[in-house]
DRENVORO-49348 format. One record per residue (C-alpha): x negated, y negated, z; residue in three letters. Coordinates in steps of 0.02 Angstrom, whole numbers, plus 50000, padded with zeros to 5 digits. Layout:
N
XYZALA ...
END
This chain:
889
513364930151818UNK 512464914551788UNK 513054905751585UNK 511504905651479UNK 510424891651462UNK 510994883151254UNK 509084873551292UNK 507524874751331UNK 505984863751359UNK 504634870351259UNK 503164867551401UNK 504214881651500UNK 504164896651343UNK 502874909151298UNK 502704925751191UNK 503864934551332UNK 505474923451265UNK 505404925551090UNK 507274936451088UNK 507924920551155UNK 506904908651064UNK 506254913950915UNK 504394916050861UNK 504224898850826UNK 504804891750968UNK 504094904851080UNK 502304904450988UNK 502234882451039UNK 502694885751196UNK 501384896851241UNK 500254885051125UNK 500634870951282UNK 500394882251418UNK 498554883551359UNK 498474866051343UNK 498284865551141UNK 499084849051074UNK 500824851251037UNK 502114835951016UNK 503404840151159UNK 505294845251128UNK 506654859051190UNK 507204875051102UNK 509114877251077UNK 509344896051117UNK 509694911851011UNK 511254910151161UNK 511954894551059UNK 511914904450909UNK 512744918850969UNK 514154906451033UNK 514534897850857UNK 514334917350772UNK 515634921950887UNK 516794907050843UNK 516334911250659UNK 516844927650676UNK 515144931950587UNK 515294949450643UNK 516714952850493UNK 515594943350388UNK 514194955850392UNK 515354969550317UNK 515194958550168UNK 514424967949990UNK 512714961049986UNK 512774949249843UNK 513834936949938UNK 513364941650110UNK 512464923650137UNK 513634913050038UNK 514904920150153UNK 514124920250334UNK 513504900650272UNK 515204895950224UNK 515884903650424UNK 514464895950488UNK 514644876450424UNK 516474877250442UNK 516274883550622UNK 516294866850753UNK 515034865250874UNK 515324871751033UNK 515664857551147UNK 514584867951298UNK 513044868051156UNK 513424849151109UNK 513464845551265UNK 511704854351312UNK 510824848651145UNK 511224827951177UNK 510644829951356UNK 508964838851305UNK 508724826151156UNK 509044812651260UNK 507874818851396UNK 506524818251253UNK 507014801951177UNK 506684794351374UNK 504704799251363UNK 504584789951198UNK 504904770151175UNK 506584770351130UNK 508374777751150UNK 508154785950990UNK 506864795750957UNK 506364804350781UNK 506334823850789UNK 506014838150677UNK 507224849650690UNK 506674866350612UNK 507174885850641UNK 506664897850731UNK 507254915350721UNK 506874931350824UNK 505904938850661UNK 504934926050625UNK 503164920250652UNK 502854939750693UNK 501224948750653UNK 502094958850514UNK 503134945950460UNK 502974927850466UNK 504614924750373UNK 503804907650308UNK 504984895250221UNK 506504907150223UNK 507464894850351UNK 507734877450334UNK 506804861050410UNK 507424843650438UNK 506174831050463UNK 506564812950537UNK 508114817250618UNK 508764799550734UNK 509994803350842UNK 510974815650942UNK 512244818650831UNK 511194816950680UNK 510374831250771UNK 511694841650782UNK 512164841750624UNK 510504846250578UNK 510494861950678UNK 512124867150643UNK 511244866750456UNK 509834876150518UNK 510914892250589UNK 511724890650399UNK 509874893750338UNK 509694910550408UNK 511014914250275UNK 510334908150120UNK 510074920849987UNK 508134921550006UNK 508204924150202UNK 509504936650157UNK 508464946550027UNK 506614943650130UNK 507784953250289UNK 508074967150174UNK 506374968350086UNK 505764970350246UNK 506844982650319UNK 507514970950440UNK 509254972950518UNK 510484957550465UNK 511444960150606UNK 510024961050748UNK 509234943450695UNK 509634929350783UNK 509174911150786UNK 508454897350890UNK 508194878550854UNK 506584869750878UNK 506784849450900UNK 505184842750919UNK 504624825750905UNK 503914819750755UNK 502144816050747UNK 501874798950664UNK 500574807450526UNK 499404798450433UNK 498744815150362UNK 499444831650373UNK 499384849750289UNK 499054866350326UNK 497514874950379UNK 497104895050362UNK 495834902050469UNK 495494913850351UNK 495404913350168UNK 497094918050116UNK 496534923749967UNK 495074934149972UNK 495324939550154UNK 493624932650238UNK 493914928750396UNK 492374917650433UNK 493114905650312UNK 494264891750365UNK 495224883950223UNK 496224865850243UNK 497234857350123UNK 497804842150161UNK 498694825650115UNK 499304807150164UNK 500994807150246UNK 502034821650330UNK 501374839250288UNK 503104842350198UNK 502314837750057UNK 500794849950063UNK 502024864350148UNK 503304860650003UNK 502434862549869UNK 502764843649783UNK 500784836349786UNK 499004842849711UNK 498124840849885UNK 496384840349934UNK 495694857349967UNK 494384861650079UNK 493424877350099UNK 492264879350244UNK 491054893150330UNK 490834895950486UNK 488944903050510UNK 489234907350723UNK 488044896850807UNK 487204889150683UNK 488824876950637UNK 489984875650490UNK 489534872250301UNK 490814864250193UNK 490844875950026UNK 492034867449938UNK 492894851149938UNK 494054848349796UNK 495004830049813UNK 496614833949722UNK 497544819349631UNK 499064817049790UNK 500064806649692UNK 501784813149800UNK 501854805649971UNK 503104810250097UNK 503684795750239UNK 504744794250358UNK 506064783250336UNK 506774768650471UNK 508364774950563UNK 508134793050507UNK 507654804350322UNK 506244804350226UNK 505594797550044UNK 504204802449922UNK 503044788049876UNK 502274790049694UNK 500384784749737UNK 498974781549624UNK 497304786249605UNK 497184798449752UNK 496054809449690UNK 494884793949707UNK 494714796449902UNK 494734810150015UNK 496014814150154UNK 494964820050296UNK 493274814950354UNK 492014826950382UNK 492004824550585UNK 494044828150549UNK 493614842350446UNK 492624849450614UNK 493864845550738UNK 495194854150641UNK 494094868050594UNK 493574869350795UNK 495684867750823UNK 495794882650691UNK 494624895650777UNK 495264892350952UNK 496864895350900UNK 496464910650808UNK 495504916450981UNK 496794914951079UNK 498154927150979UNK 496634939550928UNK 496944937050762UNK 496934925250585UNK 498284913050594UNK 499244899950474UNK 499114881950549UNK 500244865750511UNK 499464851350575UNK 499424831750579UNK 498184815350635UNK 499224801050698UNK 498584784150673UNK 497514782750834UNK 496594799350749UNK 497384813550875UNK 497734828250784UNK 499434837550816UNK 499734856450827UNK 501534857550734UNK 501754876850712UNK 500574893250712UNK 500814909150650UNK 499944925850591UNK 499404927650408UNK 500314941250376UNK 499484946850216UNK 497994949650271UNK 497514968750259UNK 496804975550435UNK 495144978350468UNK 494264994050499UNK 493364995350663UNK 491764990150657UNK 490475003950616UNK 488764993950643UNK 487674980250614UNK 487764967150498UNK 488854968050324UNK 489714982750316UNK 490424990850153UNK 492425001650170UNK 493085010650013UNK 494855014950032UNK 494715034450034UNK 496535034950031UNK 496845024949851UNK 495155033849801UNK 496405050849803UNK 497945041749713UNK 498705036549869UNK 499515020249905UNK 500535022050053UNK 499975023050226UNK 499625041250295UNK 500265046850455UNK 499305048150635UNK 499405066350605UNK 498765065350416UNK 497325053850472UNK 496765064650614UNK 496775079150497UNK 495535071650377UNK 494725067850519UNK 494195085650550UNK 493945089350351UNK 492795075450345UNK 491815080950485UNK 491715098450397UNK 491025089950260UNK 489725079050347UNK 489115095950442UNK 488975104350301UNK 488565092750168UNK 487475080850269UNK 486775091250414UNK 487635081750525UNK 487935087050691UNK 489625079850760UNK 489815081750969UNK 491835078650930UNK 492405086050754UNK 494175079250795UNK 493295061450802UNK 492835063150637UNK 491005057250562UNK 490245039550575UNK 490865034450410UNK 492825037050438UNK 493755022950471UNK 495655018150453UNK 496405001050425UNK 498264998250408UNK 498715019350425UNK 497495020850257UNK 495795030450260UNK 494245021150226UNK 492485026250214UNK 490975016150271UNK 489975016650087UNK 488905003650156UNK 487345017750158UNK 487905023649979UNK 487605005349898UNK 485975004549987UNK 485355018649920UNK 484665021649735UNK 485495040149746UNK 486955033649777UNK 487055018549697UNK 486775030549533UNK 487995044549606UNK 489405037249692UNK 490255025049553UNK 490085038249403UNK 491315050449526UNK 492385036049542UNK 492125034249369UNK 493225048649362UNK 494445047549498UNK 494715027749516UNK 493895016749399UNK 494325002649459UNK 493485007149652UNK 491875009149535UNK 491844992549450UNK 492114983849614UNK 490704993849718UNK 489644989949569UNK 489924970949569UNK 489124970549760UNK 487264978849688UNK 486684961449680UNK 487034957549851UNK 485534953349958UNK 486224958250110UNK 486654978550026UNK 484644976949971UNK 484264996149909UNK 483055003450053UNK 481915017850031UNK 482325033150054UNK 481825052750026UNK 482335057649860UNK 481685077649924UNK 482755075550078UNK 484295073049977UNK 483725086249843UNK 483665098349969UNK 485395093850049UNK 486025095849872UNK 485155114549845UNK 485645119350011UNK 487665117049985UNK 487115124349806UNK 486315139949881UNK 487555143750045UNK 489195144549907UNK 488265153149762UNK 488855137349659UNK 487325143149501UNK 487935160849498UNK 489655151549478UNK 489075139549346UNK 488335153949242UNK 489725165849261UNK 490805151749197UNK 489745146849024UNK 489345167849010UNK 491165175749048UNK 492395161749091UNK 493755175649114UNK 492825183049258UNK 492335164949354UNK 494295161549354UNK 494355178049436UNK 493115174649575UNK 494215157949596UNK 495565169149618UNK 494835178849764UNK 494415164749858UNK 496255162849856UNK 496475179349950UNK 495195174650080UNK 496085159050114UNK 497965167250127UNK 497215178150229UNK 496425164850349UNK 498215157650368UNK 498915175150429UNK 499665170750605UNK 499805182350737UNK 501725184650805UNK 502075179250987UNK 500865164350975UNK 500845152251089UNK 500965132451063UNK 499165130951103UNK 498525146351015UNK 499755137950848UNK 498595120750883UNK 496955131250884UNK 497145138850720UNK 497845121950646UNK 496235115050681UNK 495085129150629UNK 495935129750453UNK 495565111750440UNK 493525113750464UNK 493905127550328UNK 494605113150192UNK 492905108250124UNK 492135122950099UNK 493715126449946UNK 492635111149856UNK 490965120649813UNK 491895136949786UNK 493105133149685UNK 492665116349568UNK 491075122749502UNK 491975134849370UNK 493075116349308UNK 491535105349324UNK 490275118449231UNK 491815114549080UNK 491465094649099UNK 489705097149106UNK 489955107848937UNK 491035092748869UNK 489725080948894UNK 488405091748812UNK 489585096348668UNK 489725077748646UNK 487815074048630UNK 487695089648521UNK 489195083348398UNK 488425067048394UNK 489605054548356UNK 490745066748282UNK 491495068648449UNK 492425053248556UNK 493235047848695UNK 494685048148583UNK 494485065048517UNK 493955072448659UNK 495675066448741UNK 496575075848607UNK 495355090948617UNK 496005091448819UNK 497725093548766UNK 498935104948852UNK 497495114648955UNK 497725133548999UNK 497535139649175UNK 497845122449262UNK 499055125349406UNK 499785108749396UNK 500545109249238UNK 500875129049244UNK 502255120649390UNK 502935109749294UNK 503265119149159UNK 503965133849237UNK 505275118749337UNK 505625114349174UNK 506285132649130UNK 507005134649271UNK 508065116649208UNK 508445125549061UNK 509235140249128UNK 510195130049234UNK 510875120549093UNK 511835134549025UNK 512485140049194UNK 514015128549186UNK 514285129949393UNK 512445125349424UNK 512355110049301UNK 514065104049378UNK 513285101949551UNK 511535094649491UNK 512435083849367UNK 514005077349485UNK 513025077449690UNK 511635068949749UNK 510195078349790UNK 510035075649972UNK 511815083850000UNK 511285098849878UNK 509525101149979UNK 510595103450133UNK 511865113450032UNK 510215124549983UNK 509745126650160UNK 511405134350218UNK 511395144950036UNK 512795137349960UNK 512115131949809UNK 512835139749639UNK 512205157149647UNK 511025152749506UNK 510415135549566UNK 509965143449726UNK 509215161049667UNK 507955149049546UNK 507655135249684UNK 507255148049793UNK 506025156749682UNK 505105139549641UNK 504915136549809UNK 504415152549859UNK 502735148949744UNK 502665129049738UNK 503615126849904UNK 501825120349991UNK 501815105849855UNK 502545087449898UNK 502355068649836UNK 501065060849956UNK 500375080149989UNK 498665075550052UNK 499695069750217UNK 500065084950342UNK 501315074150409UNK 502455074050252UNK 503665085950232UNK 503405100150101UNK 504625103549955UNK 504985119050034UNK 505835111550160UNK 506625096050093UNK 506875099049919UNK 507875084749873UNK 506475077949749UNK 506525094649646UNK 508275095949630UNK 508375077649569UNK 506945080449443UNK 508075094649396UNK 509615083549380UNK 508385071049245UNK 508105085949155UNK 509705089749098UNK 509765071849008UNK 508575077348888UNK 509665084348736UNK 508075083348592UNK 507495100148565UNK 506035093248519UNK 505645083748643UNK 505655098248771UNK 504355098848880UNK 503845117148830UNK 503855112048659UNK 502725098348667UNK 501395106648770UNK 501485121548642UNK 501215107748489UNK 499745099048615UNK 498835116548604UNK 498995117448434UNK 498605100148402UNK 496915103348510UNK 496715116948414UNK 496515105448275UNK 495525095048351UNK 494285107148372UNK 494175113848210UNK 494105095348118UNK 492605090948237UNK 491525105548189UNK 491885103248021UNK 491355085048016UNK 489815091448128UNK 489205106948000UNK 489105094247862UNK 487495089147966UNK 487125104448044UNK 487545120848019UNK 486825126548195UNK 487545110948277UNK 489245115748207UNK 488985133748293UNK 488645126748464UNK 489845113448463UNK 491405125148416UNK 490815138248566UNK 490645122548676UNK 492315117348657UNK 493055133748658UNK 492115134648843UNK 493055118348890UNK 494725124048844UNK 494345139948943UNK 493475128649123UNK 494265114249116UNK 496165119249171UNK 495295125049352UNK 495155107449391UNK 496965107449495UNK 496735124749578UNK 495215119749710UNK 496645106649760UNK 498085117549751UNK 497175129249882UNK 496725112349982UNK 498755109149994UNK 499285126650062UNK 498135124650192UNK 498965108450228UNK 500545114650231UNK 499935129850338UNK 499305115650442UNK 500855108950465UNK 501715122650499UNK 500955126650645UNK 500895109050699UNK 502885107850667UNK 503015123150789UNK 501985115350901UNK 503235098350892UNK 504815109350928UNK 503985114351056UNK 503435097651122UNK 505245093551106UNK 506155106651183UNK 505285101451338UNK 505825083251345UNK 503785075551269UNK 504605072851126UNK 506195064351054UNK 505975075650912UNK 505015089550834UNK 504255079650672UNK 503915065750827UNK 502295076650837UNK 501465071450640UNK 501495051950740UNK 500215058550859UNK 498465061650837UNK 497755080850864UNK 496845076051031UNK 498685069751075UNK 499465085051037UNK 498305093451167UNK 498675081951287UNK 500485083851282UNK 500285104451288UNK 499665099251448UNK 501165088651495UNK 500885068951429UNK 502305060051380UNK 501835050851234UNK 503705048351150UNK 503505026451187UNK 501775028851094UNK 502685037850956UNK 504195025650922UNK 502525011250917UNK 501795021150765UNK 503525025750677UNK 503955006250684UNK 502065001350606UNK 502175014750489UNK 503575011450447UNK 502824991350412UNK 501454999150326UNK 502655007650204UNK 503154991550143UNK 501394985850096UNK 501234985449921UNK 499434976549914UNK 498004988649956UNK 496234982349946UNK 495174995049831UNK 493494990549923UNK 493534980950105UNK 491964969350179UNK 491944967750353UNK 492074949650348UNK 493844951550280UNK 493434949750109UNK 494214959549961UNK 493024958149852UNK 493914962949696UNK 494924946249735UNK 493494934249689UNK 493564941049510UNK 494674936049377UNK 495624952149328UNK 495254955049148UNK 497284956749123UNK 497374938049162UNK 497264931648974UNK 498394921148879UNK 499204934048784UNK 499894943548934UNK 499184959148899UNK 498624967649047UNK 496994980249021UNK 496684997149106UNK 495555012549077UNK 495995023348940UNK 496805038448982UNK 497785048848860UNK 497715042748675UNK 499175037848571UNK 500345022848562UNK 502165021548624UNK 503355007148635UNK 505015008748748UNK 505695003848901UNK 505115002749066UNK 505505014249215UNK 504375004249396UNK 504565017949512UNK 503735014649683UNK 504365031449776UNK 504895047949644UNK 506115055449762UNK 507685051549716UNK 506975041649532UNK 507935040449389UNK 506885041549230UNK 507665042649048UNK 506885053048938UNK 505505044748851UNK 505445028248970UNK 503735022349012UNK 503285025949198UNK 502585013949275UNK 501815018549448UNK 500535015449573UNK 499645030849559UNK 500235049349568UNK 499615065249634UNK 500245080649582UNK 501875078149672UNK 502505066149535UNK 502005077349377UNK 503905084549352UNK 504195067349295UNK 502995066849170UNK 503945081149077UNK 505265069149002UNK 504105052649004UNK 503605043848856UNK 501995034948926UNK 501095031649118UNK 500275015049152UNK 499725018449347UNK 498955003849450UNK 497625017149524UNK 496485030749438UNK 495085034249323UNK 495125044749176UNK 494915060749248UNK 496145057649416UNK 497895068049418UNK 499205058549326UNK 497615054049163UNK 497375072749167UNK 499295077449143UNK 499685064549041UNK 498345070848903UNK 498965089148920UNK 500855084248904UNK 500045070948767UNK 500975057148824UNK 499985039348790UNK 499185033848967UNK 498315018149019UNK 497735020049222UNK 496755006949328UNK 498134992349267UNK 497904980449410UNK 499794972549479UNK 500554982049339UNK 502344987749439UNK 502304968049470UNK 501974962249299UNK 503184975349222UNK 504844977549256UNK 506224990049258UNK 506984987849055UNK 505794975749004UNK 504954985348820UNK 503074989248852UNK 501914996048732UNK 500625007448770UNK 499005011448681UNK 498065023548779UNK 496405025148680UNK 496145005448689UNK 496705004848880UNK 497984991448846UNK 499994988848887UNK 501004975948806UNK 502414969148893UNK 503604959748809UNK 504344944248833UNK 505644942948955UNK 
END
């Protein structure tokens, strides 16, 4: 067996060698082979590396507790010789390269290059170290000795594990390159960075080596610039900054920072090399298919350098393209409270709801209902929706932002801010046509006998919402002795039957809302947002809360069974959900669990997504709410307690309205007190059409589980849930013998990416840009208050709890939460909260509408806010202003 090659001329990598080159080494090479302009030099190999981590005895290292993992494995590394096979290779390469250049010596940059780095999901930028300058062989060897140190410094260390990426399986390379003799460098995005278009090139730049734009340590010029196609480039913007850092090389080897004067005075780049690097940009970006990040330099005869490319990394994926010109995508999935990514399965399921919903909402007639309509889309495992014929439309310009309104404000402010757009223009169109649509819907599901049954005998609607219950267990009645097929069929015929749960079911809750906003007209000032927040206090008949509550009994029985509140008090949850799964939980413990499950089993965080698994059969995130539970020793703050004093305190809400109204009106006073008696009576519904929605899901993917063990048990799959990582057409497919298991491990490892996201754009353009990033958030004042929507009244102050993901959270009773968003998943939480502030939602979305009837103070819509606000840092909430006050750090 041939020994492995320590270097490598760059002119002979590509994209195939990254394991033994790194990204950054591999991505130049294959920049040369195309004939881009990159300064020559050798790679020293992830082989070389592997050598001196031998010596080091690295391996021990990595057994190391986290907190001094790097200072450790730095500390082997330095103290670790050189090879003298690798010193050997690395002089004869850099003496190879100093014989094409004038001298014996020649000045390299020596910079790293590991195996995760410079990777579409990752670009792992400034997280190893560069030395710039470097004269001579052993000066070089030192500096790359230094470099395999850097992939041990504490922030390489914590990006790895951010990321999810495996200490152990990273390795490094060495680029030595030789230094371009810059008279202006920088950097150079080829698309804005910031708002995400991608027809926008943006350049900064400086005098001197681009260490000084890269590093931070100079104001440089900044240059925006649009490329219109054919017709050319514009330059947008052109800010000279003041440059007053220089960085130079010095004689025999280092660099030095000049102070300079009066650099704002004169611009780095001319306009013709403005073009060329623009020109440089895009055919970079053509050639890898996607936006990249650019360093760059112009020598002094004017030749400008290629020094490293990678892919922007933050960028949010586009949607495919769904037609001509500027196209509009909402994200569908944050629109529902979702921020993570859903699965292929969960996406291909909506894709069949939403099809329902077009054929029956819109007349449309769809060849392929497991396609999906026109208007789905999905970027980055998230669901978008192509709104661009909703803003260009009066109908639904007027319709579509008052229901976000509701569900996410925020998605409403930032469709609104594109009306003035004169490329969404409103066109004409039939106001009958969509009338008719409208009456039709109205007419096939009975949706005005519903309405009038609700204001004329509300007990009797709830009943009729009831019955559509029955019809829909008895739609997910299976046959015994199915087959795999016959278990994929029904999946997919429940699925068209989804929508239709909308305009049965909501019209009994929305007929309350209507009645609220009437009542408010009616009271006429007597009646606010405020009061009406209060008035929707611990609702009756809402299925949400009716689970929490009865968890929250089921946590106080427990606590006097001394056997059960041992094991939820003293084991983590994940070993008592398998411990419930064999039945040997405390007798107690598992007769209750059972029982809960047994009627809220089809529930689960993230339960829009078929492809999550229900609490019924993982119910490590109940048991753990269960174990928070028992910390709460205040009688009166018990959960039951407080909902009972939220009715009554509604109750008194109610009665102090009409009294301030019959001092106008005697009549008035009349109709407002019914009114509001009506919404306490409607209003509750609001959670059932979506309960119904989720045990169809879960039926769903209960048959599609069977289908996956079946899948599996004939070698198509590695696993059973390996089937909620394929589409539905997929699943077909495979019943007929495709293997799809490489396609599967593809979408578990981008999931799994996705998961990591934490930046979702509300509203997309199909240019790339996020449009609610060219507006200054209104949280971005001076006094560091950050501003939502009002969503539950009252004012708190007390810690912070930042939970990203509830299973497995830890929440003292009466911390703030501070979340993304919620769905009805996370509401056992809320029991023993003190206040919500929730990046997502609109007043009326899950976690505003729980938090009002458990009356804790709520603010929703808080853009950044589990950035801005950390875990312990005192926040006060005032829900009727919309406003959360962190404090000083």
């Amino acid at each position: 067996m041939a020994a492995p090659a320590f270097t490598v001329e760059l002119h002979r990598l590509g994209a195939e060698d990254l394991p033994r080159v790194g990204g950054k080494a591999a991505n130049l090479g294959e920049l040369i082979r195309v004939a881009f302009p990159v300064p020559p030099g050798f790679a020293v190999t992830t082989a070389a590396y592997e050598q001196v981590a031998t010596d080091a005895g690295l391996d021990r290292v990595l057994g190391t507790e986290p907190a001094r993992l790097g200072e450790q494995a730095r500390a082997a590394l330095l103290a670790t010789p050189v090879p003298a096979a690798v010193a050997d290779a690395v002089r004869t390469a850099y003496l190879g390269l100093a014989q094409t250049s004038a001298g014996d010596d020649v000045a390299v940059a020596v910079r790293s290059s590991a195996t995760a780095e410079d990777l579409p999901w990752a670009s792992f930028a400034g997280q190893q170290d560069t030395y710039l300058n470097v004269v001579g062989a052993d000066a070089v060897l030192d500096a790359v000795r230094r470099c395999w140190a850097s992939l041990w410094t504490d922030r390489a260390v914590s990006y790895r594990a951010t990321n999810g990426i495996d200490h152990a399986a990273v390795q490094l390379a060495i680029v030595v390159q030789r230094m371009v003799d810059a008279q202006v460098a920088g950097v150079l995005f080829t698309a804005d960075p910031v708002t995400g278009k991608r027809t926008r090139t943006v350049i900064d730049a400086s005098p001197g080596l681009g260490e000084a734009v890269v590093s931070g340590a100079v104001n440089p010029d900044h240059v925006v610039v649009e490329d219109s196609g054919g017709l050319g480039i514009t330059i947008v913007e052109h800010r000279l900054g003041d440059k007053a850092v220089e960085v130079r090389p010095l004689p025999g080897g280092g660099t030095k920072q000049v102070t300079r004067i009066g650099g704002e005075s004169q611009a780095s780049l001319t306009e013709a090399q403005i073009a060329a690097l623009v020109s440089l940009g895009r055919r970079v970006e053509a050639h890898y298919g996607s936006p990249q990040d650019i360093e760059w330099a112009i020598d002094a005869a004017g030749t400008v350098w290629l020094t490293q490319a990678r892919p922007i990394t933050t960028l949010h994926p586009l949607p495919s393209p769904g037609g001509d010109g500027l196209r509009v995508y909402l994200c569908a999935s944050l629109a529902q409270g979702l921020t993570r990514p859903l699965t292929p399965m969960g996406l291909s399921a909506f894709r069949v709801v939403t099809a329902s919903a077009a054929r029956i909402g819109f007349g449309l007639a769809l060849a392929d209902a497991l396609a999906g309509p026109p208007a789905f889309r999905v970027a980055g495992g998230r669901a978008f929706a192509d709104v661009t014929p909703v803003l260009r439309s009066s109908i639904g310009r007027a319709l579509v932002p008052r229901l976000l309104d509701i569900m996410e404000s925020r998605s409403a402010v930032v469709l609104r801010s594109l009306f003035d757009d004169p490329r969404l223009a409103v066109r004409p169109s039939s106001r009958w046509r969509f009338a008719r649509r409208v009456l039709a819907v109205a007419v096939r599901f009975r949706v005005p006998v519903t309405v009038v049954l609700s204001l004329l005998r509300p007990a009797a609607a709830r009943r009729r919402v009831n019955r559509v219950g029955d019809r829909l267990r008895a739609l997910t009645t299976v046959k015994p002795a199915v087959t795999p097929a016959q278990r994929l069929d029904q999946a997919v015929r429940v699925l068209g039957e989804v929508f239709q749960i909308l305009p049965s079911v909501f019209p009994v809750a929305a007929t309350g809302l209507g009645v609220l906003a009437v009542t408010q007209k009616v009271a006429a000032g007597a009646l606010d947002d405020a009061t009406s927040h209060e008035v929707l206090r611990s609702l009756p008949y809402n299925t949400t809360t009716e689970m929490d509550l009865e968890l929250w009994a089921l946590g106080t029985r427990l606590r006097s069974d001394p056997a059960a509140a041992a094991a939820l008090r003293g084991t983590p949850a994940a070993d008592l959900a398998a411990r419930y799964r064999e039945g040997a939980l405390p007798a107690e413990l598992q007769r209750g669990l059972a029982a809960f499950l047994g009627r809220h089993g089809h529930r689960a965080v993230a339960e829009i997504d078929v492809g999550v698994p229900r609490w019924a059969e993982d119910p490590s995130y109940v048991l753990g709410v269960l174990a928070n539970y028992l910390r709460l020793d205040d009688p009166a703050s018990a959960p039951d307690v407080v909902f009972a004093r939220g009715a009554q305190a509604a109750e008194t809400a109610v009665v102090a309205v009409v009294a301030r109204v019959r001092r106008r009106s005697r009549l008035r006073a009349v109709l407002v007190r019914a009114g509001l008696r009506r919404v306490r009576q409607l209003v509750g519904m609001r959670e059932t059409h979506k309960d119904y929605l989720i045990r169809l899901l879960a039926h769903v993917r209960e048959q599609i589980g069977a289908v996956g063990t079946d899948l599996a048990a004939r070698g198509l799959l590695h696993d059973p849930a390996d089937v909620f990582f394929l589409e539905l057409a997929e699943v077909r497919s495979a019943l007929g013998g495709a293997d799809h298991r490489e396609l599967v491990t593809d979408r578990r490892a981008e999931f799994d990416r996705e998961l990591r996201r934490r930046r979702v754009p509300r509203v997309l353009l199909s240019d790339g840009t996020e449009p609610e990033a060219l507006a200054v958030p209104a949280s971005a004042d001076v006094t560091g208050v950050l501003v939502g929507t009002p969503a539950s009244a009252g004012t708190v102050t007390a810690p912070a709890r930042v939970v990203l993901d509830p299973v497995g959270a830890y929440l003292e009773p009466g911390e703030i939460l501070v979340v993304p968003s919620t769905d009805p998943g996370w509401t056992p939480l809320f029991l023993t909260a003190g206040g919500l502030v929730m990046e997502m939602g609109g007043p009326n979305s899950h976690g505003a509408v729980v938090a009002r009837e458990y009356g804790i103070p709520a603010v929703v819509g808080v853009p950044d806010a589990t950035v801005r606000i950390s875990t312990g840092q005192e926040v006060t909430v005032d829900g009727a202003a919309g406003l959360v006050r962190p404090a000083p750090e």
